[in-house]
N, C-alpha and C positions, 0 to 999 in steps of 0.2 A: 556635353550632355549625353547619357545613357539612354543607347535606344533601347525600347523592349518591345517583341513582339509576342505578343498572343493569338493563337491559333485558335476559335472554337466563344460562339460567345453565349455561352449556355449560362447554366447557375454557377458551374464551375469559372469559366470563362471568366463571368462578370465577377464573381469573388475576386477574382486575382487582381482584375482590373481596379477595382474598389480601395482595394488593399495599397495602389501606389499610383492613383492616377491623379493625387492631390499635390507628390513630389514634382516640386519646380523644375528640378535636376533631372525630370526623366521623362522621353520624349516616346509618348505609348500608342501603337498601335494594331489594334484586333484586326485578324480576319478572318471572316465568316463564311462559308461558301455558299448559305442562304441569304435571302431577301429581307428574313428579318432576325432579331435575337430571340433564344428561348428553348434550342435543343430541342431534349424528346417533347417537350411541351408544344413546339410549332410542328412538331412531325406526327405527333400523337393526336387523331380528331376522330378516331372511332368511337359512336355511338356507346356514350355509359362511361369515358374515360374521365378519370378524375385521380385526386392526390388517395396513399393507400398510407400517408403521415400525418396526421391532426395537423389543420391551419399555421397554429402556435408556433409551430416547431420547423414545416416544412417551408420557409423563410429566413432570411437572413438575418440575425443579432443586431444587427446595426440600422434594418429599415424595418420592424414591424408596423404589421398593415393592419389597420384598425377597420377593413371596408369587406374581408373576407365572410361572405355570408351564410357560411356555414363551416362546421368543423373540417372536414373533408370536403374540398373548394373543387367544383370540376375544372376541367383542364382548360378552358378558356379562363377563367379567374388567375389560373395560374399567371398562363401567357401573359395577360396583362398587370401583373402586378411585376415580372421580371422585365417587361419593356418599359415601366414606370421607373421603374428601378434604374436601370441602366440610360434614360433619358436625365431621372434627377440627378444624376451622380456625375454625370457631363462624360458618361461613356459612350452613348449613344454617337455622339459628334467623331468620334473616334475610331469608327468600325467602320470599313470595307469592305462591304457587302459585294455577293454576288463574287468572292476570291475565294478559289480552291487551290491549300498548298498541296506541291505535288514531291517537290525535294526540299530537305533545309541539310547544305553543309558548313561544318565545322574550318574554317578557315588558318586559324591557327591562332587568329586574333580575335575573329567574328562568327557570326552565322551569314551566313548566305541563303536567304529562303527563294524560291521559285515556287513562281504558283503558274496556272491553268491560265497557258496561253506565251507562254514564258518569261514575261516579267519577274524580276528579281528584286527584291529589299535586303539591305544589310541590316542587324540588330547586336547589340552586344549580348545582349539574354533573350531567348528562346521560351515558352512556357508554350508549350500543348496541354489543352484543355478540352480535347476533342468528345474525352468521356469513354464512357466502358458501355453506353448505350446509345450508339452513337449508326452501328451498321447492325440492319438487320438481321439473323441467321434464317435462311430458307433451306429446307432440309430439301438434301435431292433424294426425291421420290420418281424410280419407272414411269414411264409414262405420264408425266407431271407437261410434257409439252404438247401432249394431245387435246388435254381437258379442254372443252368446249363453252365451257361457260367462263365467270369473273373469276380471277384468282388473286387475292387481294393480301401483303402481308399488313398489319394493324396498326403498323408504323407508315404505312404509306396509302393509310385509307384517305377515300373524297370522297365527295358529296352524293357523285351520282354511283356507287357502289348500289347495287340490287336489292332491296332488303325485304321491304311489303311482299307478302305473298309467296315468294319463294324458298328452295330447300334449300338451304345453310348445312355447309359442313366445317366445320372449326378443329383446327387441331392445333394442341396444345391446352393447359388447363394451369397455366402463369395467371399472372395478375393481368393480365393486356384481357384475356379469356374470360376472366369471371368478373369481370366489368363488362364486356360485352354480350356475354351470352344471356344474361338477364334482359338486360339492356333491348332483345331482340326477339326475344319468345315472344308470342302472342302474335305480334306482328308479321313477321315470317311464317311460311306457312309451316314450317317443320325444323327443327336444330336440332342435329347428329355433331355429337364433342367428342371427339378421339383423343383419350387420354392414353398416359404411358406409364404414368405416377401419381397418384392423388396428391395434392396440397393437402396442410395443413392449414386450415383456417381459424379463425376467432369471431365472436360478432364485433359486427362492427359499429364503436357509439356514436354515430351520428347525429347531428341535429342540425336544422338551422337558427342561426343568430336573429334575434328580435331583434326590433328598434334600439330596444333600452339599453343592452349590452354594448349595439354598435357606437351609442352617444357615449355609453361610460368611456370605451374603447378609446375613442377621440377625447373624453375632455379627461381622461386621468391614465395615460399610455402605461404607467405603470405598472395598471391592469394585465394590459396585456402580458408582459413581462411573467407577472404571478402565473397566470396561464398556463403559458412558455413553459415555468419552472413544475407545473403540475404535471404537464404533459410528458415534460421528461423523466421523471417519478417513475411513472407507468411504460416508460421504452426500458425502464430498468429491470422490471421482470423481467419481460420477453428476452430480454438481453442475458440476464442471468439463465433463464431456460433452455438458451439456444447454447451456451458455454459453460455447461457442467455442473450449474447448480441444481443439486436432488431435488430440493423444496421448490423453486421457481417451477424446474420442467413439471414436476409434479401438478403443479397448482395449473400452470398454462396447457396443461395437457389434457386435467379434467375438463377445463374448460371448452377443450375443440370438443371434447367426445362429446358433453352433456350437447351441445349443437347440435353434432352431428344423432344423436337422440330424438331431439325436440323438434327435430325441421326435417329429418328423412325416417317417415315410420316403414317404408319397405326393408325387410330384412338385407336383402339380395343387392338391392342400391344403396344401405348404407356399406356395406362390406367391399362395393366398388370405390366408395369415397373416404375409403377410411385406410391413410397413411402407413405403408407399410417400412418406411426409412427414418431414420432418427430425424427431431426437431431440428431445425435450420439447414437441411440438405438443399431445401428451396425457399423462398423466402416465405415467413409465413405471415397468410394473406386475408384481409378483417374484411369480412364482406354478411351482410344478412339474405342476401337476393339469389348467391350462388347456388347452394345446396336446395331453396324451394323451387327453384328455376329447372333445376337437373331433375326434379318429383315431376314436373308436368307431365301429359302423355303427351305434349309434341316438341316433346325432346327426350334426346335418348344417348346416353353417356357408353361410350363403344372402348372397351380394353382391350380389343383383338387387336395385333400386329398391325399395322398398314403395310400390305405387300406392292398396292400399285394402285397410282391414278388411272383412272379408264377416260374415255371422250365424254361420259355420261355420268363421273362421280368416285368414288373413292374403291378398292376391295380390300377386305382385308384377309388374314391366315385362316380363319375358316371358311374361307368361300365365299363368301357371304359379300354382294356390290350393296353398298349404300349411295342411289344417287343425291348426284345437287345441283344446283344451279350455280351456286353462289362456293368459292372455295376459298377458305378463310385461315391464312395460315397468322396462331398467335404464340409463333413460336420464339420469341425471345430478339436476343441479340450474340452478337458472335464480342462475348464479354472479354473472352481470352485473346483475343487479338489487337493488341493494343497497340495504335499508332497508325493500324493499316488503313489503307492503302501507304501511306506518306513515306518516303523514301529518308530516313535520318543515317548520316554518316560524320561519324565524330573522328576526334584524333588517328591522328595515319589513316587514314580512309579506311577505318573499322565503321562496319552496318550495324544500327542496330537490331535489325531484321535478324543479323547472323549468333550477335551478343545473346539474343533472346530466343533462339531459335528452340531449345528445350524448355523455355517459360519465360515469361516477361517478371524481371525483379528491379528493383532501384529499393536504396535507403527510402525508409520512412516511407518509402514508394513516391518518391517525389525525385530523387537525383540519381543517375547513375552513371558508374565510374567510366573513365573515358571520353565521356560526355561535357566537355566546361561549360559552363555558362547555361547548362537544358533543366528546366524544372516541370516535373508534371504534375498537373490537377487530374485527380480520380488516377491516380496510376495504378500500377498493380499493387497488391495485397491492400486497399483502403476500400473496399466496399464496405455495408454495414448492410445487414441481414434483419435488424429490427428497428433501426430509429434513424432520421432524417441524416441523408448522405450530406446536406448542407449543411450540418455541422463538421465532419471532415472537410468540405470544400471549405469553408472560414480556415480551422486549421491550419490546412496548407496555405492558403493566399497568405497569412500573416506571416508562414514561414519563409517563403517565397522573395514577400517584401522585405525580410530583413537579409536575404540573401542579396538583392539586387542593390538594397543599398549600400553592400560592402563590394559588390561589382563598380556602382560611382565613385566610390572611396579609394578604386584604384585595385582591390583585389581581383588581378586579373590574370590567366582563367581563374575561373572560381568551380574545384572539379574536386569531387569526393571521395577521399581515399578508399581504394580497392580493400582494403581489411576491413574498412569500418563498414561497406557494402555487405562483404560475404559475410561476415558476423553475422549480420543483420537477419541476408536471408537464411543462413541456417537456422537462426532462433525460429522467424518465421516458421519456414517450412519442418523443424522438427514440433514446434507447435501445433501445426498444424494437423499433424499427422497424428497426432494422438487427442485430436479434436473431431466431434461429430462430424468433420468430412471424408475423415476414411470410412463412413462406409454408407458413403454417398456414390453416385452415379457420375456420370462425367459433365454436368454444367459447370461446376467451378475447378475440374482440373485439365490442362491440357494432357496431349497422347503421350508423355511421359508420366503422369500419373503429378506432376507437382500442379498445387493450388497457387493459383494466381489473381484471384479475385480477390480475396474474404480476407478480412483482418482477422483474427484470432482468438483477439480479447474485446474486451469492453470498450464503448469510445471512448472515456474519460481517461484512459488509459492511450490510446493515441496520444489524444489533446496533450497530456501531460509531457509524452515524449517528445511532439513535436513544436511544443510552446516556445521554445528557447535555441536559436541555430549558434553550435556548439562552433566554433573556427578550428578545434582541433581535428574537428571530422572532415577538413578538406586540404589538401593541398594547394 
């Protein structure tokens, strides 16, 4: 029997799972380092957080959910429809909760994984699913260990966080930000947003679902499907706008501006909220709450520098102290750091730490060479900048699955030629370079200047690549 283990039991996670936990032949085991399944969805519970991917879509193909109560589901609808998930799928029974790996080596035959407390499992296949949203980025700011009030990053928000009446200061203006800062106005007595770069926003079409739609939903699933296939329609502009096409960016362009028109009449505040780096630098983010939120007069959208925390609040390059009570940092994830902390050492005791040390690459972003028997979910270069990452995570699991089942079939290692790797990333990365990220800022490249996040092209364009695992591409 073919062991496999799985790291990480997020959406990606449970894809993979999904994908081979019906094979008799394969003996599968998750581990989680939380309490329960669901990634950024159980980590994520800041006030206002929800999906920024229409319902239809930000789901998996294979279990739509007829119970979603509006198009854009907050983030508790999520959690519970991916614990549903992974409970009807018989993965649930499967997951190891409360295990954090710390090492997995390459043995020559096997993996050897070690987790947290030193306990070891053997597995013949390896799949890390941990995600590219997985460790939050906290920017080291001077004086950031004096502040005297909450310091909270948005990924590690609770219950009893400060909020009523007090001065908020938020820095960053991602998608974690403009869910939250809306989310908070009124209530607080004051929101100071320290931006660095304005987004690019869209309205955002929300509604909630009637009765009628949820009954059609249940007695004709088809529905749902048609949906699905609408919703993907429209991730096709953005998608086309974000990669080169004149007429898309055009069209999705007018569109942020006529917004940023109709919702910001101050001269001076729209010219602060108004993008000065090409479409898809950051992801772009469909909100109607953000830009009327930043018009309040108790809030105030700050472009000055951050030169230092003080015991009393924020200062920044002109002088100028903004106190808070409340310090809210909604700055992202450290996306480019794939794998870390977890110590991976493949053939001849090569790190991947070392292999990746100028950028994190693998084929398809799923396998890399040296590496037998390791498959990654969300690896490098498979992000998507405008349409549901869960479609990538399906993807890969299916690719995955037909890898593992040529590992019980006896192909073993099962390790991906070095030419057909580097090929891979040069296409990548010369793509890339001649794509709206060169003259982007540094979220999606590490300190060598290479992209390590972002796919390049179109999903459908993945999908097709990675629909079919080629045997010539492995050793």
């Amino acid at each position: 029997m073919t062991r496999v283990v799985i790291i990480g039991a997020g959406f990606g996670g449970i894809a993979a799972a999904a994908a081979i936990v019906r094979d008799d032949d394969i003996d599968l085991v998750v581990l989680e380092k939380a309490d329960r399944v669901g990634g950024v969805w159980r980590d994520n519970t800041y006030p206002g957080c929800a999906c920024d991917i229409p319902a239809p879509l930000y789901s998996y193909s294979f279990a739509m959910n007829p119970n979603w109560t509006r198009r854009f589901p907050p983030h508790r609808e999520i959690q519970a429809y991916i614990e549903d998930c992974a409970a009807r799928l018989g993965i649930t029974e499967r997951i190891r909760f409360g295990t954090e790996v710390t090492d997995a080596t390459w043995t020559g035959a096997h993996w050897v994984i070690t987790m947290n407390g030193g306990e070891t499992l053997e597995a013949d296949v390896l799949i890390p699913a941990v995600g590219q949203l997985s460790r939050p980025a906290i920017p080291s700011l001077p004086g950031a260990e004096t502040f005297q009030g909450t310091a909270v990053h948005t990924a590690h928000w609770t219950p009893d966080v400060p909020i009523s009446g007090k001065r908020i200061a938020v820095i960053g203006t991602g998608a974690s930000a403009i869910q939250l800062v809306p989310a908070i106005a009124g209530d607080a007595a004051h929101v100071s947003v320290f931006q660095r770069t304005p987004p690019w926003t869209l309205p955002k079409p929300d509604r909630r679902y009637g009765r009628a739609r949820l009954s059609a939903y249940r007695k004709w699933p088809s529905l749902m499907r048609a949906s699905r296939a609408g919703t993907w329609l429209l991730t096709l502009v953005t998608g086309a706008a974000v990669t080169g096409n004149r007429v898309a960016d055009a069209l999705v362009r007018g569109i942020s501006h006529l917004q940023r028109r109709v919702q910001v009449r101050d001269p001076e505040l729209r010219a602060k909220v108004t993008p000065d780096e090409p479409m898809g630098c950051k992801r772009v983010l469909f909100t109607n709450a953000w830009l009327p939120a930043l018009a309040r007069p108790d809030v105030d959208l700050i472009t000055e520098k951050i030169v230092a925390v003080t015991e009393n609040g924020i200062r920044t390059a002109d002088g100028a102290d903004h106190p808070c009570d409340v310090l809210v940092y909604g700055t992202g994830f450290a996306a480019t750091e794939f794998l870390v902390p977890i110590r991976v050492t493949g053939r001849d005791g090569v790190l991947l730490s070392e292999v990746w040390r100028e950028g994190a690459h693998a084929y398809l972003g799923i396998t890399v060479p040296g590496f037998p028997n390791l498959f990654l979910v969300y690896g490098p270069n498979t992000n998507t900048g405008n349409t549901s990452v869960i479609y990538f995570h399906e993807t890969q699991a299916r690719y995955i699955a037909q890898a593992v089942r040529r590992v019980a079939l006896g192909d073993r290692p099962f390790e991906v030629r070095t030419e057909r790797a580097t090929d891979y990333d040069q296409e990548m990365q010369t793509r890339l370079a001649g794509s709206v990220w060169t003259g982007c800022q540094s979220w999606y490249r590490t300190a060598t200047g290479r992209v390590v996040t972002n796919w390049p092209g179109k999903a459908q364009e993945y999908r097709r690549r990675a629909a079919r695992l080629d045997p010539a591409d492995f050793r």
